[in-house]
C-alpha positions in Angstrom: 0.0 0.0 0.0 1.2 3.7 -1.0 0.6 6.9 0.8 2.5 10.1 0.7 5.7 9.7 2.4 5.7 5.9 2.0 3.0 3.8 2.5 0.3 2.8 5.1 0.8 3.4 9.2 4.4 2.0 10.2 3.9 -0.9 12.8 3.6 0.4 16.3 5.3 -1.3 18.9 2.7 -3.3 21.3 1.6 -1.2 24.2 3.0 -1.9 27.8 0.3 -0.4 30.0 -1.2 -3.4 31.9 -4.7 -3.6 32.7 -5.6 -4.5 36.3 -5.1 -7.4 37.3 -8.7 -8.3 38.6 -10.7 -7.4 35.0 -8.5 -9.7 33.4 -8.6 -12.8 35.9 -12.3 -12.2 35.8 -12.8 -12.2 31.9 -10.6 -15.4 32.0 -12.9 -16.9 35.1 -15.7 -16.6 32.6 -14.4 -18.1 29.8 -14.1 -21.0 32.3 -17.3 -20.7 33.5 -18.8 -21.6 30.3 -18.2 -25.6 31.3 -20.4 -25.2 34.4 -21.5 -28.9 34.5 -17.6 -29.9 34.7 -16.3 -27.6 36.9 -18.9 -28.3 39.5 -17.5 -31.9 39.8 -13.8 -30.7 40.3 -15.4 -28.7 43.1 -16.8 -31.5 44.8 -13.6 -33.5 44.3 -11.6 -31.3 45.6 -13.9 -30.4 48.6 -14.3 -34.4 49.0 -10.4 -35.0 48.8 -9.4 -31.7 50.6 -11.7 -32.9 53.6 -10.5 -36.3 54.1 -6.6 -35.3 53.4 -7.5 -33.1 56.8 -8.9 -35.4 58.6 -6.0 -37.8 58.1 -3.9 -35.5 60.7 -6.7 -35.7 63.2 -7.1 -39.6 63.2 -3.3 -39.9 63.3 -2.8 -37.9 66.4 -5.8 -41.0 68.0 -3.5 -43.5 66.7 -0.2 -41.5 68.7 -2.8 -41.1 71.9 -3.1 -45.2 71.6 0.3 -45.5 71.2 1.4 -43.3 74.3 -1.7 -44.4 76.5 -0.3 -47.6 75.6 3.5 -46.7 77.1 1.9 -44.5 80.1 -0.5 -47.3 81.3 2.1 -49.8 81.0 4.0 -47.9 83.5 1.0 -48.0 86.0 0.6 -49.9 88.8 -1.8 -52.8 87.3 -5.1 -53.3 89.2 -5.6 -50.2 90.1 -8.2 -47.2 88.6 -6.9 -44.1 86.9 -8.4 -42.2 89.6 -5.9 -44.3 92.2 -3.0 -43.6 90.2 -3.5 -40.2 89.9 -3.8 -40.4 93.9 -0.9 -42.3 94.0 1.3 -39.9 92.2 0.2 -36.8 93.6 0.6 -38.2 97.2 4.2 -39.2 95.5 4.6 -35.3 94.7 4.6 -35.9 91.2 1.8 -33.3 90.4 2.7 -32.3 86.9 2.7 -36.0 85.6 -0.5 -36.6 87.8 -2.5 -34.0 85.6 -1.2 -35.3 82.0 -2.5 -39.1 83.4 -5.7 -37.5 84.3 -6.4 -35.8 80.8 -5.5 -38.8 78.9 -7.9 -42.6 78.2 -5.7 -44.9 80.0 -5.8 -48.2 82.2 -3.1 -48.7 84.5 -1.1 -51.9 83.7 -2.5 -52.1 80.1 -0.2 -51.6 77.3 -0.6 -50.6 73.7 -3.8 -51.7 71.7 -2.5 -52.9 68.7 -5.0 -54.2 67.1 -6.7 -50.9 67.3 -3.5 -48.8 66.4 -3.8 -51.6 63.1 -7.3 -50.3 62.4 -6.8 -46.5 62.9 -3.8 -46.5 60.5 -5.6 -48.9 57.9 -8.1 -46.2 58.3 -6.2 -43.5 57.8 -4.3 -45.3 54.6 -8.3 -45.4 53.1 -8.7 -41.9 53.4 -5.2 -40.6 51.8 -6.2 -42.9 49.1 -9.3 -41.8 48.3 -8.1 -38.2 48.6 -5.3 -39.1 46.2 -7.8 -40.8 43.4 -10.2 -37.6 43.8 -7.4 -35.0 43.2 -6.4 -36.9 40.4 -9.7 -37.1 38.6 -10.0 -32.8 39.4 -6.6 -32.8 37.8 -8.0 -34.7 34.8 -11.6 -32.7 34.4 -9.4 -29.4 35.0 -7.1 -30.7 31.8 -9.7 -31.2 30.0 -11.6 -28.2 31.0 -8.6 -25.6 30.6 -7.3 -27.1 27.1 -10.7 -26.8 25.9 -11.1 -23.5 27.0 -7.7 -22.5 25.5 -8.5 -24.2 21.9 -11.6 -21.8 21.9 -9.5 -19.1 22.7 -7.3 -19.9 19.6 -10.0 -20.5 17.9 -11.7 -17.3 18.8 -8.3 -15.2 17.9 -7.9 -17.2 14.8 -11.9 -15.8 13.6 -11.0 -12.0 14.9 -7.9 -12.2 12.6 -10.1 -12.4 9.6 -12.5 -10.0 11.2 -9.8 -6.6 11.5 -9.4 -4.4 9.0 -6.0 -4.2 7.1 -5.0 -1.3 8.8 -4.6 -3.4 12.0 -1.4 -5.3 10.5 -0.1 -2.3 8.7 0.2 -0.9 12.0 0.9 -4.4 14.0 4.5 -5.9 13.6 3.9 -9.2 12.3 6.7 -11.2 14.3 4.9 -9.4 17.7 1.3 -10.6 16.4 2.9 -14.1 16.0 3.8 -14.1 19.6 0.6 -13.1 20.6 -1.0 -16.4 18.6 1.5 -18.9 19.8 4.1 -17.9 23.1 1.4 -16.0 24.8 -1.5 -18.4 23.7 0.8 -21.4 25.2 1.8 -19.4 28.5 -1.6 -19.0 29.0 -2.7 -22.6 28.4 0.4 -23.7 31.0 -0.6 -21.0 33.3 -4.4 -22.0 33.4 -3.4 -25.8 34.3 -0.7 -25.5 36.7 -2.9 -22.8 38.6 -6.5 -23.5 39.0 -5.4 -27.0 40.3 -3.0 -25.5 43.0 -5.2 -22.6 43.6 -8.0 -24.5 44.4 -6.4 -27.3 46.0 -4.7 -24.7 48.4 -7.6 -22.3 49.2 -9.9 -25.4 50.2 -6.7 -26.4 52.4 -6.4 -23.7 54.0 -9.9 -23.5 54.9 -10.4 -27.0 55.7 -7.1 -27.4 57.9 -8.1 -23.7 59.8 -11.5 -25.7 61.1 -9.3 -28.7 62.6 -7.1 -26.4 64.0 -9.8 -24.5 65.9 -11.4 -27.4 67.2 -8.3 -28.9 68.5 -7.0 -25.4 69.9 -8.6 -22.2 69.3 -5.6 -20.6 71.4 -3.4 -22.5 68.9 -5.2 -21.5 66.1 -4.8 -18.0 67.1 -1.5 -18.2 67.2 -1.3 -19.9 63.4 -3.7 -17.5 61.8 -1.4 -14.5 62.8 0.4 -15.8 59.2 -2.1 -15.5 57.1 -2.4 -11.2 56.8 1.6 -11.3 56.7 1.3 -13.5 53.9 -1.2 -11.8 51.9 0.5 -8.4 52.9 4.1 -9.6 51.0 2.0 -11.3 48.3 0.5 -8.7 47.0 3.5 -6.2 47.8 5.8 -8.6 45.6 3.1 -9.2 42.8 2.1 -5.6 42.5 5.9 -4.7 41.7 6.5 -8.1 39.4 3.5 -7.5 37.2 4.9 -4.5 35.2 7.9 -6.3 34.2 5.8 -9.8 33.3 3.7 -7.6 30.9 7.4 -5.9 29.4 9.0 -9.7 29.5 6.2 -10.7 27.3 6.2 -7.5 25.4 9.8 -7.7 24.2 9.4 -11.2 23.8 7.0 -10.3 20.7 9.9 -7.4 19.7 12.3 -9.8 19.5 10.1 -12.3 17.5 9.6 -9.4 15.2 13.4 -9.1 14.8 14.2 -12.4 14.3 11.3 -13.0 11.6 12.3 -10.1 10.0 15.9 -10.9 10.0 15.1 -14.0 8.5 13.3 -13.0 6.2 15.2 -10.4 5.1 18.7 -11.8 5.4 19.8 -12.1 1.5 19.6 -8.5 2.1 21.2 -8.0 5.2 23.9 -9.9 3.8 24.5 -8.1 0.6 24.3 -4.5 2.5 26.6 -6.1 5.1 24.7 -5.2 7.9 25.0 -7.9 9.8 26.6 -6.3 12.5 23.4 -3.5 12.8 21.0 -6.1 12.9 22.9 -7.9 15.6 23.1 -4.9 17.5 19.6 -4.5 17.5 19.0 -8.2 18.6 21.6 -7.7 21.2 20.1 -4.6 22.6 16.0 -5.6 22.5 17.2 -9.3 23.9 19.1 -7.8 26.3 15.6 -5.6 27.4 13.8 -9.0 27.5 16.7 -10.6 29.7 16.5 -7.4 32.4 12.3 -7.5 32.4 12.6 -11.8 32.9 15.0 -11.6 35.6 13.5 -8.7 37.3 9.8 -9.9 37.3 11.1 -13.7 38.3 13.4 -12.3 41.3 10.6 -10.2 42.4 7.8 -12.7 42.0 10.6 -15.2 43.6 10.4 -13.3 46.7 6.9 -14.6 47.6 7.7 -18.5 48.4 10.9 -17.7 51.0 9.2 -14.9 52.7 6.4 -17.1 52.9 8.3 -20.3 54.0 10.0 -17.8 57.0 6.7 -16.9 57.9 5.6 -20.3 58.3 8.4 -21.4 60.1 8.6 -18.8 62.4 4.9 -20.0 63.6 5.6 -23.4 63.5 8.4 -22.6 66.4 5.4 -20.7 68.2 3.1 -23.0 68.1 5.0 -25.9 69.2 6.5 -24.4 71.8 3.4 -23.3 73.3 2.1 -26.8 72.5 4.0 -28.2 74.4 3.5 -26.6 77.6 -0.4 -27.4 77.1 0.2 -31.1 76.7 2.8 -30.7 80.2 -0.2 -28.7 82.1 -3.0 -31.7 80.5 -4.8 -29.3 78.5 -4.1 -31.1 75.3 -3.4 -34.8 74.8 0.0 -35.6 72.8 -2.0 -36.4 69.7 -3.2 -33.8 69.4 -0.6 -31.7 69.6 1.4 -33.8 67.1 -1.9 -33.0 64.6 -1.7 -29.6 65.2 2.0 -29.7 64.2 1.5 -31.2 61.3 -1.8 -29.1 60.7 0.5 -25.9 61.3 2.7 -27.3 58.0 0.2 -27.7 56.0 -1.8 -24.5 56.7 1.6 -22.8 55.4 2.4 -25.1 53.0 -0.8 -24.1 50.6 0.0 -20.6 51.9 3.6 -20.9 50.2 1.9 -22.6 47.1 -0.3 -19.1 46.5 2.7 -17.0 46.6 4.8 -19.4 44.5 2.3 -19.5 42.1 1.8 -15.9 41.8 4.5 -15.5 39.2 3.2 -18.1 37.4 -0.2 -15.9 37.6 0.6 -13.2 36.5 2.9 -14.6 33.7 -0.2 -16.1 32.5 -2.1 -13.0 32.5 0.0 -10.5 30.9 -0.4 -13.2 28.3 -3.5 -13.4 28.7 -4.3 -9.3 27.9 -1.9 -9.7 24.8 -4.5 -11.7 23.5 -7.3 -9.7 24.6 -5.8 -6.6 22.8 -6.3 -8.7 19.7 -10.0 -9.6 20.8 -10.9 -6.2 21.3 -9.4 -4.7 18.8 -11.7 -2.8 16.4 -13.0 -4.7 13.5 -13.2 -3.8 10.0 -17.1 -2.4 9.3 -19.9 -5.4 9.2 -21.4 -6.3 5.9 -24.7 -4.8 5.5 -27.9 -6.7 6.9 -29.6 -6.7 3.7 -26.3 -6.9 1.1 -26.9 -6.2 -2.5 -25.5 -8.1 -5.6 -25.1 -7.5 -9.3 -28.1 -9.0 -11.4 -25.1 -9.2 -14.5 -20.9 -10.0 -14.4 -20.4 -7.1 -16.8 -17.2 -5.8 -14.7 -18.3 -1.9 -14.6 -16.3 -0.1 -12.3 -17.1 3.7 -11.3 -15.7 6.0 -8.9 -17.9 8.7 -7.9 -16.6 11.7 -5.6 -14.6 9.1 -3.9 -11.9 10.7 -1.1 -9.5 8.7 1.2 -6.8 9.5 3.7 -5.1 6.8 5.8 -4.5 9.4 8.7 -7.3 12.2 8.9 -4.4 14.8 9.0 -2.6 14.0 5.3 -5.1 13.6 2.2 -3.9 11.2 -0.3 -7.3 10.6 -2.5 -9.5 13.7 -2.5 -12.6 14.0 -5.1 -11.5 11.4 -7.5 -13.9 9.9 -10.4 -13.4 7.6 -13.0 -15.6 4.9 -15.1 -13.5 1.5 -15.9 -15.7 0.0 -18.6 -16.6 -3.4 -18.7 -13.5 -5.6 -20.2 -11.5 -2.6 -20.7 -8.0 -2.7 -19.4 -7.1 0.4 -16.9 -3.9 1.1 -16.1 -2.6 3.1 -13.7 1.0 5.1 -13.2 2.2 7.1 -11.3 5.4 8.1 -9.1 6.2 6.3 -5.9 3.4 7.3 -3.0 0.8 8.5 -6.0 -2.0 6.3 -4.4 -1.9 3.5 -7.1 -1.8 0.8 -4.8 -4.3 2.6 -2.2 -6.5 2.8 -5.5 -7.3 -0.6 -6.0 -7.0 -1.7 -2.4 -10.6 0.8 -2.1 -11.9 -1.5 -5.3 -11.2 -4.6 -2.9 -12.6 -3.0 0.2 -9.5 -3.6 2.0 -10.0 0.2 3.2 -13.0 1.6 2.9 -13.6 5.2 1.6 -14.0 8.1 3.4 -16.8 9.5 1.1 -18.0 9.2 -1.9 -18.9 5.6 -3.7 -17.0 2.9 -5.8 -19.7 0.8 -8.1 -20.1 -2.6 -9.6 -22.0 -3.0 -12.0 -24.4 0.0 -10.7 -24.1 -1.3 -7.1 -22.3 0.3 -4.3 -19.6 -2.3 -3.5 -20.5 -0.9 0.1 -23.6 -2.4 0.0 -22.6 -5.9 -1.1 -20.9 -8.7 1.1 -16.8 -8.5 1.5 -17.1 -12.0 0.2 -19.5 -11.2 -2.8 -17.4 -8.4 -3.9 -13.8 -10.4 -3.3 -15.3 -13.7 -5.4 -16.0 -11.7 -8.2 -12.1 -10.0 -8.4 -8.8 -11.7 -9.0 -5.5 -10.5 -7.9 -1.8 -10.9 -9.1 0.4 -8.6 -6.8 4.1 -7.9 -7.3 4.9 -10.6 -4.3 3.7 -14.2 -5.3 2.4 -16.1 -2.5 2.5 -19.9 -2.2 1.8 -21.8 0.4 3.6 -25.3 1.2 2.0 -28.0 -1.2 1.7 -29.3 -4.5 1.8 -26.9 -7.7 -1.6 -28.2 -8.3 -3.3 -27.6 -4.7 -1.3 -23.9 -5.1 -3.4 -23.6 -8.7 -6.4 -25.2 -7.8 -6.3 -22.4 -4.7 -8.4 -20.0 -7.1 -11.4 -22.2 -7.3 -11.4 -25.4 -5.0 -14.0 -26.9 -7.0 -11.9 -27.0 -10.1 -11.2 -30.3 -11.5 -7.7 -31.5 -13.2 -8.5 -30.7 -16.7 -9.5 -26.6 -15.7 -6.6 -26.6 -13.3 -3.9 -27.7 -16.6 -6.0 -25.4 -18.8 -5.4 -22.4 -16.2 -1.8 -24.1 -16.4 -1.6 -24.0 -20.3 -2.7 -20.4 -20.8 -0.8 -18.9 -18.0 2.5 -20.4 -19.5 2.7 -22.7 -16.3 2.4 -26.3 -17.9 6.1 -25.6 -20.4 8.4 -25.5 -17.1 6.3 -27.6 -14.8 6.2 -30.4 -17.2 10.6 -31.1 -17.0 9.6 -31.5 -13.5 11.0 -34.5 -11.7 7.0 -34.9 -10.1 5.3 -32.6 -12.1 2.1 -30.5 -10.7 2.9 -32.8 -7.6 5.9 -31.3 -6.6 6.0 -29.9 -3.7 7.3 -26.5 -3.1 7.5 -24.4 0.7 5.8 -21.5 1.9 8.5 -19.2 0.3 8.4 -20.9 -3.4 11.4 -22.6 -3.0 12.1 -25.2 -6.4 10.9 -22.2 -8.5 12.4 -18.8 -9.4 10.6 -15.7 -9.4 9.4 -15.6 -12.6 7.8 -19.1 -12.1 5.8 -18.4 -8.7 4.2 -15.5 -10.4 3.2 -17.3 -13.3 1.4 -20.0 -10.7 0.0 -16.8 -9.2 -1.2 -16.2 -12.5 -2.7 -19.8 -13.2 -4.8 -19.7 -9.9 -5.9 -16.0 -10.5 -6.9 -17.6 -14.2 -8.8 -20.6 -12.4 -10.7 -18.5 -10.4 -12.1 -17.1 -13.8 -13.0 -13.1 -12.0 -15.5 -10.8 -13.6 -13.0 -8.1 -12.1 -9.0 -8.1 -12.4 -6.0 -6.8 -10.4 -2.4 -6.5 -11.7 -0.2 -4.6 -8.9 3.2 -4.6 -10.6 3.2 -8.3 -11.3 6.2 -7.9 -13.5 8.2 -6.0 -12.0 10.9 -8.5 -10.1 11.3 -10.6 -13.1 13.5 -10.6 -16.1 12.9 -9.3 -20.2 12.2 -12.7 -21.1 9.6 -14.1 -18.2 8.1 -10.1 -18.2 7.0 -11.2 -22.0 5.8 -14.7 -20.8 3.7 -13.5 -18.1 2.6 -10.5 -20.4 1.4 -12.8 -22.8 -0.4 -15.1 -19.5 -2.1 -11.7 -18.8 -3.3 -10.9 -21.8 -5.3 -13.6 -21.9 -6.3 -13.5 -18.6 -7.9 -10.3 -19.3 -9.4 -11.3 -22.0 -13.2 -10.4 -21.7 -12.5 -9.2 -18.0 -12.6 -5.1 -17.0 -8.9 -5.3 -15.3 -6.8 -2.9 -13.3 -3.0 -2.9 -14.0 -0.7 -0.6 -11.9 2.6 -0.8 -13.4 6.3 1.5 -13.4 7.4 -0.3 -16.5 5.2 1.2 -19.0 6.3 -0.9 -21.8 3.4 -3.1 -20.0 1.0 -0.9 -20.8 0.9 0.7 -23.9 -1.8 -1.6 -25.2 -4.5 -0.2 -22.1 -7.7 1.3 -23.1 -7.4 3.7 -20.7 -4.5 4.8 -18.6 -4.6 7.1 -15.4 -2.0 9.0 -14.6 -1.7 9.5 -10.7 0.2 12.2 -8.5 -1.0 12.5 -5.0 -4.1 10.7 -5.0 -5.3 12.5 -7.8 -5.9 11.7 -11.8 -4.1 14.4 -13.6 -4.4 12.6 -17.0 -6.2 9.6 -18.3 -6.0 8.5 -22.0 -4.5 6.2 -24.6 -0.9 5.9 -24.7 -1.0 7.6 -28.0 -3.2 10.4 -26.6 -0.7 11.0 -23.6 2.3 11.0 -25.5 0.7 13.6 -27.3 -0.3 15.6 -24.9 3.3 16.4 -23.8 2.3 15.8 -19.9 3.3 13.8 -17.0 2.8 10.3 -18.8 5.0 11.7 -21.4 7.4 12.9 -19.0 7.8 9.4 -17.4 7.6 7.4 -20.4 10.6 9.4 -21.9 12.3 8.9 -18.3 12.2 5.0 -19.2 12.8 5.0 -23.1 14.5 7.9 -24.1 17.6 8.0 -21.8 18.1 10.6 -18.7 16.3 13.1 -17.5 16.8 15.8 -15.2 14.8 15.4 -11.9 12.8 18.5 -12.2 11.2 17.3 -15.7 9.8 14.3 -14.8 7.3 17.2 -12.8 7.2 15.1 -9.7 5.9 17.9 -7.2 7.5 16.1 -4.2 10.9 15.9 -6.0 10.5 19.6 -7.9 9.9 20.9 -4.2 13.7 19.7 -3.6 
């Protein structure tokens, strides 16, 4: 696309303001959401399996109090009643022992029950299996559930990508919009199934393992929950400072994508200018931005888990210290103490698990608004409710008052009319940044005009369906695309339908079938995305073939001929010519040797028609057509002939 100064927008680096961090969780909570059904179950699982991985503890700390019941009662005098002992040792001035024997279930001169120890711990062995078999079918539904919920997501970004306007990637590096679609798409997808699992898991731990607590010890418990508002408190200090630099990691990720694809794209010509050294500068430099934002947000974020883990050790010192004086005083049996400990772990274990995962979190998404930006990003206009379509294929283009500017502050098209009659060839020239491009681009409705109308055969192409409008034109631009596949499949791209004998007929007359035939496999072989196997010349003569194929009421030339040499320019001259054969076709050209034969040729400086004619006519005229075409065939010229206002201005 042309403009004055060179072109459409320049890509604009991808912004770095974050949203908040609570819309964004939210809007991904509700894509979620949409499997109800499914992540009811993994609610009850992990409720089930939460509650009976606490209540292990509990039952273990019975199974100690048999145990130590056991080894106190063995010490007793047998035959007598607990009450006795208890006389027995307080009258012996043993008066802290005496009130730990009167808390606890024991009969003096009995040992250890171990046939009921055998069942507690067979019981206990039930429940941590269950528990286990539980978490792992949530971990299984949550799989299921966050993969799907990703592939929609792909899906959903795949469909928007059709839906923007070309202006979105004239102004949207392509390497960075890659990274959006696959890095951040895939960080989001690990994200989402390392978290919700943990998250969940943890919260329901915490709250499950805070009940037990308080019903063994509310002073305990107390003592335990003290960790909890410390822990939030350096959470969310630590993630608040990490999430601008996981939203910059992933941002120069995509910059540096966008160097790299460009560099290899480009690197025959990076090469030839020997600028290899600039473009590794460049790399160095934006890869050494994406190494300072990766190790800041990840020491940051890693933060979280040891000031958690200090926290939690720090309470677990309180709380068995003053455990311990409760079970010397008989206020607390052994066992439960012991479950407490181990309670005290685990409440900051899941604790630990939060903060750990918060850099994982918020990873995810700054991912996760990358990909929103492309959701929400403005789409091109919707096709009309009611569309309209041509009653005849006649291939009757007008222009009517049409003006366009691709920013509202520099005019390029202003008031510009013309009729293209139906299978009359229109060519258009013009100095670099006339508008030809921009032209034919407002034919396609690739942009959309600012006023004015553009016809098809009488109707506004406005009014009919992108896909109506596009089916009815062919294009051939200056760079051939293929795809990776056959010759054949890259042909029979202009009309699927099209069986073998149409696709070697488009082949024939496009001057296709002479070099595909030395072939080693013929129209099966297989070529890359990039036309490797064919030169230049050859991929635009397939481009050719499948624009033939697609047989168009409407066709587009945009400098098809202009990277090729003398002898291929008169092969896919003679392709064209019968490709436009019976077809109303637009040809922009700089080699006007290619168009002498047009019915009409416009004549384009800054977005405006300052001649149209035959080429006899212009060359008569003594104008700007006869300016440039004397500028290609009749040797030098000064600069300030050719009447170029932006190079006169100079």
């Amino acid at each position: 696309m042309t403009r004055p100064g060179g072109g459409p927008p320049n890509a604009a680096a991808p912004g770095e303001k974050a949203r908040a961090f609570g819309p964004s969780v939210k809007r991904l909570v509700v894509l979620l959401s949409t499997r109800r059904a499914a992540l009811l179950l993994v609610l009850v699982c992990a409720v089930v399996a939460v509650v009976l991985n606490a209540v292990g503890p509990f039952i273990l700390g019975h199974a100690t109090d048999l145990i130590f019941n056991g080894v106190v009662g063995d010490r007793l005098p047998a035959g007598e009643t607990k009450d006795q002992a208890v006389a027995g040792l307080r009258q012996q001035g043993d008066n802290t022992f005496a009130d730990m024997v009167a808390s606890m279930d024991v009969t003096p001169g009995v040992g250890i029950d171990f046939d009921e120890v055998g069942r507690v711990l067979i019981f206990v062995l039930a429940l941590y299996v269950g528990s286990s078999v539980l978490s792992w079918l949530m971990g299984r539904l949550l799989n299921v559930i966050t993969q799907r919920t990703v592939r929609e997501m792909r899906a959903d970004v795949e469909n928007k990508i059709h839906r923007l306007p070309l202006s979105y990637f004239d102004g949207t590096q392509r390497g960075d919009l890659l990274s959006r679609v696959t890095n951040d798409l895939d960080n989001v997808s690990q994200s989402l199934q390392q978290t919700i699992a943990q998250l969940l898991n943890s919260v329901l731990t915490v709250l499950a393992i805070l009940v037990m607590m308080i019903y063994i010890s509310p002073l305990l418990s107390l003592i335990a929950i003290v960790t909890i508002p410390l822990a939030v408190f350096v959470t969310a200090q630590v993630a608040k400072r990490s999430k601008p630099h996981f939203l910059a990691q992933w941002s120069s990720t995509g910059r540096l994508n966008g160097q790299v694809e460009e560099a290899f794209t480009g690197h025959e010509v990076i090469k030839a200018f020997g600028m290899q050294a600039d473009v590794e500068a460049r790399f160095d430099e934006r890869n050494e931005k994406l190494y300072e934002s990766s190790w800041r947000a990840q020491f940051i974020s890693g933060i979280i888990m040891p000031a958690i883990m200090f926290l939690g050790n720090l309470n677990y010192v309180a709380v068995a210290v003053v455990g311990g004086l409760r079970v010397a005083s008989g206020s607390l049996s052994l066992g439960d103490v012991q479950a407490f400990i181990q309670y005290s772990r685990q409440f900051t274990q899941p604790l630990t698990q939060i903060g750990s995962m918060f850099n994982l979190m918020q990873s995810g998404v700054a991912s996760a608004e990358r990909i929103f930006d492309i959701l929400d990003a403005k789409e091109e206009v919707p096709d009309p409710d009611s569309p309209r379509s041509p009653d005849a294929d006649k291939g009757l283009i007008t222009f009517d008052d049409v003006s366009f500017r691709y920013s509202p502050d520099r005019p390029l098209i202003e008031q510009l009319s013309l009729v293209a009659k139906p299978g009359h060839m229109v060519a258009i020239v013009g100095p670099t940044g006339a508008g030809k491009t921009t032209l034919v681009n407002l034919i396609m409705r690739f942009y959309d005009v600012d006023s004015g109308t553009i016809s098809l055969d009488g109707v506004d192409t406005s009014q009919m369906t992108r896909d109506d409008l596009r089916e009815r034109t062919g294009m051939v631009l200056q760079d051939s695309w293929l795809f990776g596949g056959s010759i054949r499949d890259n042909i029979a791209y202009g009309d699927p339908d099209a069986d073998d004998d149409a696709i070697l007929e488009a082949a024939r007359v496009s001057h296709v079938d002479h070099f595909v035939r030395i072939l080693p496999d013929g129209y099966d072989t297989v070529i890359d995305e990039e036309g490797g196997g064919v030169s230049a010349g050859e991929k635009q003569l397939i481009t050719i073939a499948r624009a033939f194929l697609a047989k168009p009421t409407l066709l587009i030339l945009d400098e098809a001929t202009s990277s090729v040499d003398t002898r291929t320019e008169l092969l896919i001259q003679k392709a064209m010519a019968a490709l436009r054969t019976d077809r109303t076709s637009f040809v922009i050209a700089h080699r006007l040797s290619t168009v002498r034969d047009a019915d009409t040729i416009l004549v384009m400086e800054a977005g405006r028609i300052v001649e149209q004619g035959s080429h006899d006519e212009l060359l008569d005229n003594h104008g700007p057509y006869y300016r440039l075409y004397n500028s290609q065939f009749a040797g030098p010229m000064d600069v300030d002939e050719l009447g170029d206002p932006e190079f006169s201005k100079s």
